[in-house]
TORKOL-4160 file (C-alpha; in steps of 0.2 Angstrom, whole numbers, padded with zeros to 4 digits, m for minus):
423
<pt num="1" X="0478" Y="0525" Z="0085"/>
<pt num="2" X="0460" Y="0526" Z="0079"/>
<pt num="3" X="0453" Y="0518" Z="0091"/>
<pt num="4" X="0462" Y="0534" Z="0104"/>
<pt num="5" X="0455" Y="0544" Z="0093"/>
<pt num="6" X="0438" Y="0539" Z="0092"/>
<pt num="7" X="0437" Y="0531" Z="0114"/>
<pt num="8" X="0426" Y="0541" Z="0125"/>
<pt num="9" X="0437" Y="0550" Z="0137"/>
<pt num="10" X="0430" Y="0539" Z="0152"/>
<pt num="11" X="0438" Y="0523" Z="0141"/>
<pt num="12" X="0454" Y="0535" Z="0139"/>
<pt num="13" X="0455" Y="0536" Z="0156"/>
<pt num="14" X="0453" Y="0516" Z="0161"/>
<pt num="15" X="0465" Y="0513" Z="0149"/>
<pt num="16" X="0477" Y="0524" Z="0158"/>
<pt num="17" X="0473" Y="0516" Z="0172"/>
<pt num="18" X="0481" Y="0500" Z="0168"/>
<pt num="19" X="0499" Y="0502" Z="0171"/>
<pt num="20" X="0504" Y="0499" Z="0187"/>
<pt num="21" X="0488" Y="0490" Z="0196"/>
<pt num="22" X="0497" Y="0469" Z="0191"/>
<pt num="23" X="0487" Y="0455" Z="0194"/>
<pt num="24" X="0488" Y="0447" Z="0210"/>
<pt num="25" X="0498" Y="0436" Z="0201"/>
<pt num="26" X="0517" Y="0435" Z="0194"/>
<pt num="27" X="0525" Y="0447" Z="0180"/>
<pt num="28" X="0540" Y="0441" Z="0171"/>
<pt num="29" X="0556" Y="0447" Z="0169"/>
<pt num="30" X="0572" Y="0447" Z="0156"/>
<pt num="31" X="0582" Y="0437" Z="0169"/>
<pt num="32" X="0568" Y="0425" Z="0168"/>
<pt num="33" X="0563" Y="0425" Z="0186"/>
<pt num="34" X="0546" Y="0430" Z="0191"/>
<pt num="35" X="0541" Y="0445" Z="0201"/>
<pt num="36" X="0527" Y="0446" Z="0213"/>
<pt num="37" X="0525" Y="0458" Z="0229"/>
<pt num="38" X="0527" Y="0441" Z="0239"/>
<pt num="39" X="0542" Y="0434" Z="0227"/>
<pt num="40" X="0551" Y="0453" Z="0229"/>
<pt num="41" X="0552" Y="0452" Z="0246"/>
<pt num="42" X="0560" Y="0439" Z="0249"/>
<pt num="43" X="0575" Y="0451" Z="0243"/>
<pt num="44" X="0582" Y="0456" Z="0260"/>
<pt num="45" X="0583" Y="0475" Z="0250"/>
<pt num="46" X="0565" Y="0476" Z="0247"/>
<pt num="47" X="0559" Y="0469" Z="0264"/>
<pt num="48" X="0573" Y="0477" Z="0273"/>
<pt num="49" X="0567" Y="0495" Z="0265"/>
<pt num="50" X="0549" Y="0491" Z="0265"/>
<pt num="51" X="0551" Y="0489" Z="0284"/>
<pt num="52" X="0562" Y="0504" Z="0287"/>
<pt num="53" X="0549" Y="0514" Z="0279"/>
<pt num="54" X="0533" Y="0506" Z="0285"/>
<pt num="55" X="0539" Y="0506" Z="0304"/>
<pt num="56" X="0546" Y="0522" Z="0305"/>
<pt num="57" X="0531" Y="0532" Z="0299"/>
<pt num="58" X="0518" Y="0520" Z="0307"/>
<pt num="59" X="0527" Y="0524" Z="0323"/>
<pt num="60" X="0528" Y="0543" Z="0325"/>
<pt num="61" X="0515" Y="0553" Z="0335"/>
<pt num="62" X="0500" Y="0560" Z="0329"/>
<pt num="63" X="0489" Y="0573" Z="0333"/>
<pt num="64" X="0473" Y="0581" Z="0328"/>
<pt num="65" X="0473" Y="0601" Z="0325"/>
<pt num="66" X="0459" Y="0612" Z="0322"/>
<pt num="67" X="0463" Y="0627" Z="0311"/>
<pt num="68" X="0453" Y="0645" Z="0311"/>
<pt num="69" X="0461" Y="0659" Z="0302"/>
<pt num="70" X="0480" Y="0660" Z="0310"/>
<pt num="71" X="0475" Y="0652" Z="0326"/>
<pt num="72" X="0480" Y="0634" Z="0328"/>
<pt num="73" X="0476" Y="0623" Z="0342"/>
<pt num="74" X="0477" Y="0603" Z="0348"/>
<pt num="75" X="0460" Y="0595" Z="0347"/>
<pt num="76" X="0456" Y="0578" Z="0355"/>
<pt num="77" X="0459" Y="0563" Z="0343"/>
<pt num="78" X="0444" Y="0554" Z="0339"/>
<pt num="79" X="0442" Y="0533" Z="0342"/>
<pt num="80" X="0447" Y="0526" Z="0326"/>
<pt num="81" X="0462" Y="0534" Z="0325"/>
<pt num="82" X="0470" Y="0525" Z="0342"/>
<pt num="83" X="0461" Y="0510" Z="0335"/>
<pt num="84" X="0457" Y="0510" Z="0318"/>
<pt num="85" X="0449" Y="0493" Z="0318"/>
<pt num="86" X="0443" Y="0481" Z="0332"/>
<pt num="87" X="0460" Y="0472" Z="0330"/>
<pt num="88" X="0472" Y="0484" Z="0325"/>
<pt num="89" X="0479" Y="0500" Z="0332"/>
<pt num="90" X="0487" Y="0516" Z="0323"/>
<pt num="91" X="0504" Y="0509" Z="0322"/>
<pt num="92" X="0499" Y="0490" Z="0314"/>
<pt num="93" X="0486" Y="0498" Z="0303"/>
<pt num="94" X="0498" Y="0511" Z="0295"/>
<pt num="95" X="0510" Y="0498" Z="0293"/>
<pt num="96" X="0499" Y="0491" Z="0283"/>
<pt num="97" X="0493" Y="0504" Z="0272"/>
<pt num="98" X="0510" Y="0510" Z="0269"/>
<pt num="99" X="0517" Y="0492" Z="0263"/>
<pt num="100" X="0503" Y="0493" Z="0251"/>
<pt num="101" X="0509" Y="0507" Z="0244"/>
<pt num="102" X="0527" Y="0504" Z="0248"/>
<pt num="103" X="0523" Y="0488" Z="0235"/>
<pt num="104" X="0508" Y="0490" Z="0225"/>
<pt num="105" X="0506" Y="0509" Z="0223"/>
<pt num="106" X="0490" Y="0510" Z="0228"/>
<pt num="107" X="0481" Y="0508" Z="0248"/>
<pt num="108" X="0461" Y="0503" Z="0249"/>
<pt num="109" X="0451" Y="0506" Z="0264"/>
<pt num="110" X="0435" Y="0499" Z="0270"/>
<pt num="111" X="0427" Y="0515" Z="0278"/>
<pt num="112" X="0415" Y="0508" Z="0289"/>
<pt num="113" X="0402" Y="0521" Z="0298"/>
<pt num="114" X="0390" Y="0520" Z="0311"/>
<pt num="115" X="0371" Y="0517" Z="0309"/>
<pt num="116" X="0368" Y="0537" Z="0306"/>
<pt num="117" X="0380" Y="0536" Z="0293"/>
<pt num="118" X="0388" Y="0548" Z="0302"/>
<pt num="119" X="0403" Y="0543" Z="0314"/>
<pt num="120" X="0418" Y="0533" Z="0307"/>
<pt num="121" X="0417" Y="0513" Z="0317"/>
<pt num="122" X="0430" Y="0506" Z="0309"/>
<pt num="123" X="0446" Y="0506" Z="0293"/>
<pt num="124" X="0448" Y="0491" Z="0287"/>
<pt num="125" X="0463" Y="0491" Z="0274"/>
<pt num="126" X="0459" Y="0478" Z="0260"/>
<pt num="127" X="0472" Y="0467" Z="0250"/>
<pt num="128" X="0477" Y="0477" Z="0234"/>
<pt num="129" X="0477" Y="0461" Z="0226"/>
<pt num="130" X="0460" Y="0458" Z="0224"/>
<pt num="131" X="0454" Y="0476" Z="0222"/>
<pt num="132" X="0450" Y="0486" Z="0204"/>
<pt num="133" X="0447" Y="0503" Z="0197"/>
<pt num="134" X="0435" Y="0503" Z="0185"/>
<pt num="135" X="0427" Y="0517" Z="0174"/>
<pt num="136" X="0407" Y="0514" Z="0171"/>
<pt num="137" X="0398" Y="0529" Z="0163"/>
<pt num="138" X="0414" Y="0541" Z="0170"/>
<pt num="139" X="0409" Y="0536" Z="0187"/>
<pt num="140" X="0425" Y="0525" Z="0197"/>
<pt num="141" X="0421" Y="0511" Z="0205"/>
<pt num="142" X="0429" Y="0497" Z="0214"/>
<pt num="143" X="0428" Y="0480" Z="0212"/>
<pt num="144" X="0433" Y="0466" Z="0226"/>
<pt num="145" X="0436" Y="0450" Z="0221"/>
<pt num="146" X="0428" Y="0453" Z="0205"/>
<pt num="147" X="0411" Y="0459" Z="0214"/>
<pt num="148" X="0407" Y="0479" Z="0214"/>
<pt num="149" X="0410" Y="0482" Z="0232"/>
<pt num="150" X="0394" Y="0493" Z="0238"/>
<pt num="151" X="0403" Y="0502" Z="0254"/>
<pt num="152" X="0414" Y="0515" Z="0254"/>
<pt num="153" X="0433" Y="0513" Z="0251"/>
<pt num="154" X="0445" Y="0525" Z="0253"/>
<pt num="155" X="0460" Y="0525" Z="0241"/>
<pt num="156" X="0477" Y="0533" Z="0244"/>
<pt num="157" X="0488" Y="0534" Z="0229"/>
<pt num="158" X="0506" Y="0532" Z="0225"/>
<pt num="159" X="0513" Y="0541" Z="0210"/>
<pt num="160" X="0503" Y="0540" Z="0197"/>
<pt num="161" X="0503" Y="0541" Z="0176"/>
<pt num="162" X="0493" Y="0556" Z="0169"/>
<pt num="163" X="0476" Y="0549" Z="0166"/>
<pt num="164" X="0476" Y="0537" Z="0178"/>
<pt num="165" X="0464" Y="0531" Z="0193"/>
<pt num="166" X="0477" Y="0521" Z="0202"/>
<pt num="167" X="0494" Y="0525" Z="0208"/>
<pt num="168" X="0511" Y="0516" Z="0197"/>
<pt num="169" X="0515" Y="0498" Z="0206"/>
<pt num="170" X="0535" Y="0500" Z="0211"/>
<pt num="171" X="0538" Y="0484" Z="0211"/>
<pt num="172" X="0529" Y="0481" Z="0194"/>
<pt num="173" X="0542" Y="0497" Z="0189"/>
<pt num="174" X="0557" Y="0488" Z="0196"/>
<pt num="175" X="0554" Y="0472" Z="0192"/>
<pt num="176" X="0569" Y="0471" Z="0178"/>
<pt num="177" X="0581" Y="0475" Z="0195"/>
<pt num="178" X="0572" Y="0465" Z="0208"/>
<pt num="179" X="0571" Y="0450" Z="0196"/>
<pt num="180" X="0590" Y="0451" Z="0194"/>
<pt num="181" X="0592" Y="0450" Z="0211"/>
<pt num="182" X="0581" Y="0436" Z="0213"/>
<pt num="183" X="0591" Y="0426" Z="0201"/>
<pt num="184" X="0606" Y="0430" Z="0208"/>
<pt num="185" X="0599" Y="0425" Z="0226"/>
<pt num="186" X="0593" Y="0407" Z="0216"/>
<pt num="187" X="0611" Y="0406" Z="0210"/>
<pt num="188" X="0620" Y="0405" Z="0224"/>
<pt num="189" X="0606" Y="0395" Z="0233"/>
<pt num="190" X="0610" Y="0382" Z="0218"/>
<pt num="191" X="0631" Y="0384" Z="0220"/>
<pt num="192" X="0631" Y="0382" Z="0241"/>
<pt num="193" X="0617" Y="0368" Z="0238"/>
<pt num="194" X="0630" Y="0360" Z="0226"/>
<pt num="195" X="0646" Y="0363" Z="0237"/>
<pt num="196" X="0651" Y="0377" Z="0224"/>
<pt num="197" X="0655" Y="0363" Z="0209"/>
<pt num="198" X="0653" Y="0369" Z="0193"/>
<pt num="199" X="0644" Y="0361" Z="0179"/>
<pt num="200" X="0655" Y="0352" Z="0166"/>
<pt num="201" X="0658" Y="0338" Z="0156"/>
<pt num="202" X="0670" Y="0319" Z="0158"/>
<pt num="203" X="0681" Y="0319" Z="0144"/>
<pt num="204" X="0686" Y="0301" Z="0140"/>
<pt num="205" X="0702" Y="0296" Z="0129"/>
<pt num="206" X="0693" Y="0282" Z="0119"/>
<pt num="207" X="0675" Y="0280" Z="0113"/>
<pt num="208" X="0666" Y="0271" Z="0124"/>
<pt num="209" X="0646" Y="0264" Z="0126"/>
<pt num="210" X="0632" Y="0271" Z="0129"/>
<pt num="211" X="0630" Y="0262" Z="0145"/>
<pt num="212" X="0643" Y="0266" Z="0150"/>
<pt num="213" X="0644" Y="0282" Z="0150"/>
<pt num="214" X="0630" Y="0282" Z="0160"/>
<pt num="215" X="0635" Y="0272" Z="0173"/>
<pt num="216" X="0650" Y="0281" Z="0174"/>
<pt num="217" X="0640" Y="0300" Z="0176"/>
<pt num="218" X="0629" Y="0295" Z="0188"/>
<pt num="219" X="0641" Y="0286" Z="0198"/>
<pt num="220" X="0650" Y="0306" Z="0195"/>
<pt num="221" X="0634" Y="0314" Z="0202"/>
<pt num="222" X="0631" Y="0303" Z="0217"/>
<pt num="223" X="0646" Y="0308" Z="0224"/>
<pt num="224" X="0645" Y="0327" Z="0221"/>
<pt num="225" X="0628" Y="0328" Z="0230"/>
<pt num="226" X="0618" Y="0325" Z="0245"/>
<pt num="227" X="0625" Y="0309" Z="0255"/>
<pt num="228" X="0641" Y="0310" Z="0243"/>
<pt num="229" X="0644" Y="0326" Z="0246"/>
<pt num="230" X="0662" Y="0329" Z="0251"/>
<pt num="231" X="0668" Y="0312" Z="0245"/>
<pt num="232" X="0685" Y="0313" Z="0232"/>
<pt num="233" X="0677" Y="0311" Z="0215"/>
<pt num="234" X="0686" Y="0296" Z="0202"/>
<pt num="235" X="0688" Y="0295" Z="0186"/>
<pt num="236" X="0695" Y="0279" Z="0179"/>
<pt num="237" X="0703" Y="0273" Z="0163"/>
<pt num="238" X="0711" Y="0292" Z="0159"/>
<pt num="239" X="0693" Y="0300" Z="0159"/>
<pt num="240" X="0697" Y="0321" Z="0164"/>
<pt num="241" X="0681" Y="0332" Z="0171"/>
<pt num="242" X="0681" Y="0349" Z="0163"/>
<pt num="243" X="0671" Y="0363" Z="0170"/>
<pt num="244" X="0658" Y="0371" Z="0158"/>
<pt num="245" X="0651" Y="0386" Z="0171"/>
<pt num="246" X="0660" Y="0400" Z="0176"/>
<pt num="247" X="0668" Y="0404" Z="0192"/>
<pt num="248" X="0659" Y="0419" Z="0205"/>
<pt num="249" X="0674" Y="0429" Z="0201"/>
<pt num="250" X="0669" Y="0428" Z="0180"/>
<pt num="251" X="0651" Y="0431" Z="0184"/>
<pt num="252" X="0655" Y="0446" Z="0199"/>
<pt num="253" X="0643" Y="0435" Z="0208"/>
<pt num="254" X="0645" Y="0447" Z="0225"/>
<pt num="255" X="0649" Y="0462" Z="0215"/>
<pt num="256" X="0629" Y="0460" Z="0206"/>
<pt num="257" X="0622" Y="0457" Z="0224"/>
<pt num="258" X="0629" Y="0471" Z="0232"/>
<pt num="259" X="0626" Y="0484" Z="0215"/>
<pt num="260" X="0607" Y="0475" Z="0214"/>
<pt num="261" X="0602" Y="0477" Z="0234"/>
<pt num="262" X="0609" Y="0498" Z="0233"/>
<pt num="263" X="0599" Y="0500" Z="0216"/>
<pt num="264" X="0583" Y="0494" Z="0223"/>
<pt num="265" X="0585" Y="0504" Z="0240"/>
<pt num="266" X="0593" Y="0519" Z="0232"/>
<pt num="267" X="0581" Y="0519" Z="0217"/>
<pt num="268" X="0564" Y="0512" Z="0221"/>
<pt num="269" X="0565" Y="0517" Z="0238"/>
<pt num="270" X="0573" Y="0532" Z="0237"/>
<pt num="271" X="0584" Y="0527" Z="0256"/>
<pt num="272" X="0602" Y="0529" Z="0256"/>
<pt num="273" X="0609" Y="0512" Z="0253"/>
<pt num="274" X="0620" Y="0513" Z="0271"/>
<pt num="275" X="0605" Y="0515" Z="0281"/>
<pt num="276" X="0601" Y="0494" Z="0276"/>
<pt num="277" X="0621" Y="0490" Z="0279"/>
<pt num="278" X="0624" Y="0490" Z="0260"/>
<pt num="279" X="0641" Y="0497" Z="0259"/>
<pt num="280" X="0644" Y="0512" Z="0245"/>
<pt num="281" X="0661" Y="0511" Z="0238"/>
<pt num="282" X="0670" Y="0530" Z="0242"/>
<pt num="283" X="0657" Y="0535" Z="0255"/>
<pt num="284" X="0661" Y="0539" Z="0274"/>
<pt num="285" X="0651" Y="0539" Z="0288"/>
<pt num="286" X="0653" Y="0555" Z="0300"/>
<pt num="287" X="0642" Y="0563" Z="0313"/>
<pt num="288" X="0639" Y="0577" Z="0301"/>
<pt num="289" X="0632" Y="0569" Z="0286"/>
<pt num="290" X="0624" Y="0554" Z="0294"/>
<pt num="291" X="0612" Y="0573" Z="0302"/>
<pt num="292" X="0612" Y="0579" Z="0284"/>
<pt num="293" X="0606" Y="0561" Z="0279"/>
<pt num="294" X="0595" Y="0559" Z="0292"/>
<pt num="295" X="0585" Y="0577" Z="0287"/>
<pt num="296" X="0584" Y="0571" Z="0268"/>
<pt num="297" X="0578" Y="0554" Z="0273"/>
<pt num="298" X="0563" Y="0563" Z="0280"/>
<pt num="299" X="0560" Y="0576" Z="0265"/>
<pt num="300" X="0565" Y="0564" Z="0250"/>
<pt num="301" X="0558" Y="0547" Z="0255"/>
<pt num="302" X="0546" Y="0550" Z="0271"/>
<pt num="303" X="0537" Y="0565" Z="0267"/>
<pt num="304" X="0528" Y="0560" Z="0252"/>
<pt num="305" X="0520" Y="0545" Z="0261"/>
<pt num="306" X="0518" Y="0556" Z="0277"/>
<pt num="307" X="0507" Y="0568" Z="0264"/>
<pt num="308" X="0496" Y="0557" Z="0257"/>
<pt num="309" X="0491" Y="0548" Z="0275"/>
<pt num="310" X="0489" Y="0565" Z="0280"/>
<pt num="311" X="0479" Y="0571" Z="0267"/>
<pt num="312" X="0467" Y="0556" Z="0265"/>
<pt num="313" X="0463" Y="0555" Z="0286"/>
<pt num="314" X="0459" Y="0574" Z="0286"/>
<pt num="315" X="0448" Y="0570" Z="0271"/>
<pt num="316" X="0439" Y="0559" Z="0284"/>
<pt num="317" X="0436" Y="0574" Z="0296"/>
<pt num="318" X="0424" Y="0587" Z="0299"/>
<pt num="319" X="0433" Y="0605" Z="0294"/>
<pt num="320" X="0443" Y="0612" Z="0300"/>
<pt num="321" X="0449" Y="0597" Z="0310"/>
<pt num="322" X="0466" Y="0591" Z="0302"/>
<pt num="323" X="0476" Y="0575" Z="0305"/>
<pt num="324" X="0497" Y="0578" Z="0306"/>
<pt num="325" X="0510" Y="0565" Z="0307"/>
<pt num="326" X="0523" Y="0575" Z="0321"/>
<pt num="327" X="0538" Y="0570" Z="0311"/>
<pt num="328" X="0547" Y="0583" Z="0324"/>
<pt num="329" X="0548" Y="0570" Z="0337"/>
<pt num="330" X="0562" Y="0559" Z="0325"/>
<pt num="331" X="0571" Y="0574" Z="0322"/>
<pt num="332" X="0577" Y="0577" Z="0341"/>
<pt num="333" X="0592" Y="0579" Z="0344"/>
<pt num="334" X="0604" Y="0575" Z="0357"/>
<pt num="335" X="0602" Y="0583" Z="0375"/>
<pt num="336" X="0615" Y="0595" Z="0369"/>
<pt num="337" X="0610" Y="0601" Z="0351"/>
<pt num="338" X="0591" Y="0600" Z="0360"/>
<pt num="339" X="0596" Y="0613" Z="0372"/>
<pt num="340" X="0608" Y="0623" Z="0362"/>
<pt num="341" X="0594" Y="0627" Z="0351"/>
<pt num="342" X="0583" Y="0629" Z="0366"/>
<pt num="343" X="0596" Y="0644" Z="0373"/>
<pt num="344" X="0596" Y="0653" Z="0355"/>
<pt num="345" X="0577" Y="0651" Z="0355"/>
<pt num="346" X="0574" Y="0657" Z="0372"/>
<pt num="347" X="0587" Y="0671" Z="0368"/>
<pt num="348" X="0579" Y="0675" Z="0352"/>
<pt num="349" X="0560" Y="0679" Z="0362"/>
<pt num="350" X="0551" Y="0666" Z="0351"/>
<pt num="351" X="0552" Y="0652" Z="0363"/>
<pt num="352" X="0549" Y="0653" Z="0383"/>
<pt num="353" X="0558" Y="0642" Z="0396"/>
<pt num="354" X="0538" Y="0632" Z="0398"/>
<pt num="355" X="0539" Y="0628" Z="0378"/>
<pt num="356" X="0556" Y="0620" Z="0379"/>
<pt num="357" X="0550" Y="0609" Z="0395"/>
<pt num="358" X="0535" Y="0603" Z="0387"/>
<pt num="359" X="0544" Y="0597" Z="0371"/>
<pt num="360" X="0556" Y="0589" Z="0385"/>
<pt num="361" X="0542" Y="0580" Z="0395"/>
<pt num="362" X="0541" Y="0592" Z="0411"/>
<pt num="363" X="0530" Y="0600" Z="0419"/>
<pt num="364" X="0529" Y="0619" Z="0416"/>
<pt num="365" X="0538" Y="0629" Z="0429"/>
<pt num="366" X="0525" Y="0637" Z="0442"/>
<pt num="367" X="0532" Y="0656" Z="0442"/>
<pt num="368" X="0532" Y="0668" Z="0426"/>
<pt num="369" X="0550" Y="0669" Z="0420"/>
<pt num="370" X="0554" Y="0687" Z="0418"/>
<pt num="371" X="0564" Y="0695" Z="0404"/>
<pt num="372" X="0579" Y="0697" Z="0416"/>
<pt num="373" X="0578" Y="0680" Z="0421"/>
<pt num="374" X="0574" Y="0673" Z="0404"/>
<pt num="375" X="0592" Y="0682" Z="0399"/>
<pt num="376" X="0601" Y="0674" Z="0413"/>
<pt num="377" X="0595" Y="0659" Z="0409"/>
<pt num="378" X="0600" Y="0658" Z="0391"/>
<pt num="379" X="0617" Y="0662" Z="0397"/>
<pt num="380" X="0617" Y="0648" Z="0408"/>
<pt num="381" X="0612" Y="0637" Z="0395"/>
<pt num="382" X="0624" Y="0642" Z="0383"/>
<pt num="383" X="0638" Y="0641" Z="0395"/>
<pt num="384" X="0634" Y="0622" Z="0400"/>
<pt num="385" X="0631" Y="0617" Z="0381"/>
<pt num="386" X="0649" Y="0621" Z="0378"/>
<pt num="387" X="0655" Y="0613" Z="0393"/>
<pt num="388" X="0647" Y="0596" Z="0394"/>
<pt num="389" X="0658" Y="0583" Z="0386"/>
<pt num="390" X="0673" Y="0592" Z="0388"/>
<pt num="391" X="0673" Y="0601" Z="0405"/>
<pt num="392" X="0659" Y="0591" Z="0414"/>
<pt num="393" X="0647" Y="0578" Z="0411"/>
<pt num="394" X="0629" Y="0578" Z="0406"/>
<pt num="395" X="0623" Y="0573" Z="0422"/>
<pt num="396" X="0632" Y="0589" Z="0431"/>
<pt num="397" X="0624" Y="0601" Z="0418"/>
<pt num="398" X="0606" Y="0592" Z="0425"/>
<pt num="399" X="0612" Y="0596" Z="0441"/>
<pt num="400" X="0617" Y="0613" Z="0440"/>
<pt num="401" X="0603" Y="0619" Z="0430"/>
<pt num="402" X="0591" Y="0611" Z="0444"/>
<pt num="403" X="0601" Y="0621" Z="0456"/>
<pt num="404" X="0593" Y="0637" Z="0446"/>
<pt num="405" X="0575" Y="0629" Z="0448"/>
<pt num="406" X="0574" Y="0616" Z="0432"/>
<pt num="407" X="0566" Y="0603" Z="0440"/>
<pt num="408" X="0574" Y="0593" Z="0429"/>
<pt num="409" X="0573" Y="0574" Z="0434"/>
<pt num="410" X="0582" Y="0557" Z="0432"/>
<pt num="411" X="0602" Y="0553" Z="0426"/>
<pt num="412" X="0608" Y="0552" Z="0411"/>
<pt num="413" X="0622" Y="0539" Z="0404"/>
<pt num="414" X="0635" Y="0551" Z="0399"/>
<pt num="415" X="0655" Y="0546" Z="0398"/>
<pt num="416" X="0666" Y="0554" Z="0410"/>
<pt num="417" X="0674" Y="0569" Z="0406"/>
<pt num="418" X="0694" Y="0574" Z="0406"/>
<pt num="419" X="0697" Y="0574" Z="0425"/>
<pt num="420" X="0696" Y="0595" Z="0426"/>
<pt num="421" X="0693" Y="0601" Z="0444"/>
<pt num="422" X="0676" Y="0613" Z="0444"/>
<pt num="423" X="0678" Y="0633" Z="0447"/>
């Protein structure tokens, strides 16, 4: 307590900086396994969730905007964000600078510029492991394998403690759960490795000796493993084996897996459970909620990420150029909601025919579209939404829509529709 007290504030703040930046190496927990990045994801949970985050995000489209005032307009991207080092483009570098955070709380970048000091050559993401935040006079510093590292290194953050320089470590925050499942996966290993026999003990009905009775239990454990395996076990002279373990049904061996897989990808991940086929007692999969899950997957356990990216590349550019993930490109819907939503906008007067083909891949149509036009069109467009699938096939709403000048192109793998002749 004193020594709180009496610590300059840019010790406090070190010492806040702690928690949640591990050693490269391995944390114990209550079950007695040890935890590392490497160890937790061998859990199919972890790297199953680690991967549905990382890939998703890393492969969305990205732009570069510049912003005066209320005006808004698409720039050209500069070179290191196709290829942000000589060997890797966007979507591997992301990938990596999210399972960083995805697993250590914390990302670290190499900025690398040219000669003037000037233009960004290269990002080079470093290995967490070997990287520390240090406080000297106030002033943070990092160190690479135990040398202060002279260049320049970005670092993005995960959530961090109040105080602190580095963002918390999920896995070092999961590690009771994750080390759970890692001794349950070793369990099982163990019991399919030994052809599911239980440990136990050979009774016998008369004192025997000691050499004996060790002739007679390894003759017992030669026959339960490797090239005995499968062979009928024999006990002479009235000896009984009695099972000391506990059968998978006592220890709710699948039961544990199961709850341990949905609490690491519901709770550290913050992804519903379903999306990594772990099955959730009392839940049901419908078009409808799989949308409404699909939106909150985006808000509650991309967006965060998505921000941080965001934030720390726009850091990198001159103002008031701006970096943006375009999440929007995920969110599409089918043809039909797509176009639905095109006819209210259309309707609505914030969205012209041009916009809507653009976010469609086409080119823009040649001739203005007037107000009149713009009207008949919506109606168009409303009546073949609530037609396809039930009157006529997609491919027939393509084909009457290009007979009004949509230029639309190419088929579209559609089932057929009840057998209703057309007006």
């Amino acid at each position: 307590m004193l020594r709180a007290l009496f610590s300059k504030p840019e010790e406090v703040r070190a010492q806040a900086s702690t928690w949640g930046s591990w050693d490269a190496g391995v944390m114990s927990s209550w079950s007695g396994s040890d935890v590392s990045a490497t160890s937790a994801m061998q859990l199919l949970a972890v790297y199953g969730s680690v991967r549905l985050i990382a890939e998703s995000i890393s492969t969305l489209p990205v732009d570069v905007f510049r912003k005066v005032g209320d005006l808004k307009e698409e720039v050209a991207k500069p070179a290191w964000i196709a290829n942000p080092t000589m060997d890797l483009d966007f979507t591997a570098w992301s990938t990596q600078v999210l399972t960083s955070l995805l697993l250590h709380g914390n990302a670290y970048i190499n900025v690398v510029r040219f000669g003037d000091g000037r233009g960004i050559s290269e990002l080079i993401p470093l290995d967490p492991t070997v990287v520390k935040v240090r406080r000297e006079q106030g002033r943070k510093t990092f160190m690479v394998n135990g040398q202060r590292f002279p260049g320049e290194i970005l670092h993005i953050k995960g959530m961090m403690m109040p105080g602190a320089d580095v963002g918390c470590s999920p896995v070092e925050a999961a590690r009771q759960s994750i080390g759970v499942g890692i001794a349950t996966a070793k369990y099982g290993a163990e019991y399919f490795e030994n052809e599911g026999n239980m440990p136990g003990v050979i009774e016998l009905p008369r004192p025997a000796q000691p050499e004996t009775l060790r002739v007679m239990a390894e003759s017992w454990r030669r026959k339960r493993t490797k090239g005995g395996r499968g062979l009928p076990g024999v006990l002479p002279d009235g000896a009984v084996w009695k099972a000391t373990g506990v059968t998978n049904e006592q220890a709710q061996f699948l039961s544990t897996r199961k709850f341990t897989a949905g609490e690491i990808a519901g709770q550290m991940f913050l992804l519903d459970p379903t999306e990594l086929g772990i099955g959730v007692d009392g839940q049901t999969l419908t078009y409808q909620n799989l949308a409404q899950r699909n939106a909150r997957k985006y808000e509650v356990t991309f967006q965060p990420w998505i921000v941080r990216i965001e934030s720390a590349l726009s850091g990198l550019m001159a103002a008031p150029q701006y970096f943006k993930f375009n999440v929007n490109a995920r969110l599409r819907g089918d043809l039909e909601t797509r176009y639905a939503s095109y006819a209210v906008g259309i309707g609505a007067g914030f969205l012209d025919a041009n916009e809507a083909r653009d976010w469609e891949d086409l080119p823009p149509l040649d001739v203005a579209v007037s107000s009149e036009a713009t009207e008949s069109l919506t109606r168009q467009l409303q009546q073949i939404y609530l037609a396809v699938g039930t009157v006529i096939t997609a491919d027939e709403a393509r084909e009457i829509l290009n007979r009004n000048g949509a230029g639309l192109t190419g088929t579209l793998d559609s089932p057929a529709p009840p057998e209703v002749p057309l007006p």
